[in-house]
C-alpha positions as a Markdown table, in Angstrom:
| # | Residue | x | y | z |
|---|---|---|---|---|
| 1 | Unk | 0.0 | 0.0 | 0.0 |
| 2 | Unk | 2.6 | 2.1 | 1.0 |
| 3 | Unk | 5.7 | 3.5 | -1.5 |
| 4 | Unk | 9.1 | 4.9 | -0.4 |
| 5 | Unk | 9.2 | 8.4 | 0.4 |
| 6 | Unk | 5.3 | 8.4 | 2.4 |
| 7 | Unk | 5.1 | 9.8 | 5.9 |
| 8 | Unk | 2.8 | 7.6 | 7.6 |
| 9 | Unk | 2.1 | 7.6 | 11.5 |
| 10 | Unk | 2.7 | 4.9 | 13.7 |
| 11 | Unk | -0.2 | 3.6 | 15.9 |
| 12 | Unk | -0.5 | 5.0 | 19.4 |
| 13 | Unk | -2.8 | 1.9 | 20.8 |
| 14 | Unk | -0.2 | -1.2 | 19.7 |
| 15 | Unk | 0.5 | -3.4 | 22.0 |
| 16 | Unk | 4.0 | -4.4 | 23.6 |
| 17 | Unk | 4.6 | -8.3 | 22.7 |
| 18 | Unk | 2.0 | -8.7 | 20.0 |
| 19 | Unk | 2.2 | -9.9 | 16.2 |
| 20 | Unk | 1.3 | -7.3 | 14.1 |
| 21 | Unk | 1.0 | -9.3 | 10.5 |
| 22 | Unk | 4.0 | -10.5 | 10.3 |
| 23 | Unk | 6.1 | -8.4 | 12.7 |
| 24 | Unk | 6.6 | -8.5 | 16.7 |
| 25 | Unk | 6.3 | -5.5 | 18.5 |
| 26 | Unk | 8.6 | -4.8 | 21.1 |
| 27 | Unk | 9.2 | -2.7 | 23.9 |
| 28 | Unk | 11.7 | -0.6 | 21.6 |
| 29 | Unk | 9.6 | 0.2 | 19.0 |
| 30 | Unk | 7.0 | 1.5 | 21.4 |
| 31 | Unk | 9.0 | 4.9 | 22.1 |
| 32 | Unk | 7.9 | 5.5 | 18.5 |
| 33 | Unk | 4.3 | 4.9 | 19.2 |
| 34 | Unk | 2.2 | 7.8 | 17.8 |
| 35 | Unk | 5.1 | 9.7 | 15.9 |
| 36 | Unk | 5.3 | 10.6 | 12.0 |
| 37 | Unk | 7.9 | 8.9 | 9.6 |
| 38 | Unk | 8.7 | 8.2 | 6.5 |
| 39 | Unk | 8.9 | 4.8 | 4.5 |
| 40 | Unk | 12.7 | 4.2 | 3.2 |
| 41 | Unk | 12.1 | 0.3 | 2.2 |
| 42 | Unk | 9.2 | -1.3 | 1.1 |
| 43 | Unk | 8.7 | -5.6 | 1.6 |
| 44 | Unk | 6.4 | -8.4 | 0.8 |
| 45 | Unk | 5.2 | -8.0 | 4.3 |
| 46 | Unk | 6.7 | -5.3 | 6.0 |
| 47 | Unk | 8.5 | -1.9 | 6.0 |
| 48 | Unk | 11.9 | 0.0 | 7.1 |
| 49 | Unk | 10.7 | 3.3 | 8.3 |
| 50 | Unk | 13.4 | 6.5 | 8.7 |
| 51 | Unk | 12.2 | 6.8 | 12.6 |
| 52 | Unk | 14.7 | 4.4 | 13.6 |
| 53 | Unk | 17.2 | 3.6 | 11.1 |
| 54 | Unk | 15.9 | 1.0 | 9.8 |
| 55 | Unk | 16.2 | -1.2 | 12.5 |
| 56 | Unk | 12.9 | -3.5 | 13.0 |
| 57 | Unk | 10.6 | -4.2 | 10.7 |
| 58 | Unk | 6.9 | -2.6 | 10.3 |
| 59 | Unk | 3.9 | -3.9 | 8.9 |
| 60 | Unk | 0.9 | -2.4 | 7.4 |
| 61 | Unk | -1.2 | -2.8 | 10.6 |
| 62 | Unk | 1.0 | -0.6 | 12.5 |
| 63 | Unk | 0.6 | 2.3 | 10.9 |
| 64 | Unk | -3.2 | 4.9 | 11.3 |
| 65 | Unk | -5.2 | 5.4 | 8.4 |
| 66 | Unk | -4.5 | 2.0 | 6.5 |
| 67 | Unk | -7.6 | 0.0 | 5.1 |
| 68 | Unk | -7.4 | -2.9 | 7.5 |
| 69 | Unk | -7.3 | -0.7 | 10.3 |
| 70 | Unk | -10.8 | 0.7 | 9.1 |
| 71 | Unk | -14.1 | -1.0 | 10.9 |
| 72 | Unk | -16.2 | -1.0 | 8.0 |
């Protein structure tokens, strides 16, 4: 969904410890919890965002205002 160079915003209500897709979420990735970034590589099944260097991985789920985080 998403292309290098988006800014996209990573999810303030993800939980520590939980699978997101593909990807674990740990206690390090939650200091970025509710900040903007920008995609520098884009996966199969998950991205490499600027906000860290590139160090963990990040799926489509983690991110606000993707389609399956919609209700309807």
């Amino acid at each position: 969904m998403y292309k290098v160079g988006d800014k996209v915003k990573v999810r303030s209500d993800l939980q520590i410890d939980k699978m997101y897709g593909m990807a674990y979420y740990n206690p390090y990735m939650h200091h970025f919890a509710g900040k903007y970034t920008t995609i520098v590589s884009v996966y199969k099944d998950y991205y490499e965002v600027a906000i860290d260097a590139k160090k963990w991985n990040w799926t489509l789920e983690m991110f606000e205002d993707n389609p399956s985080n919609k209700l309807f």
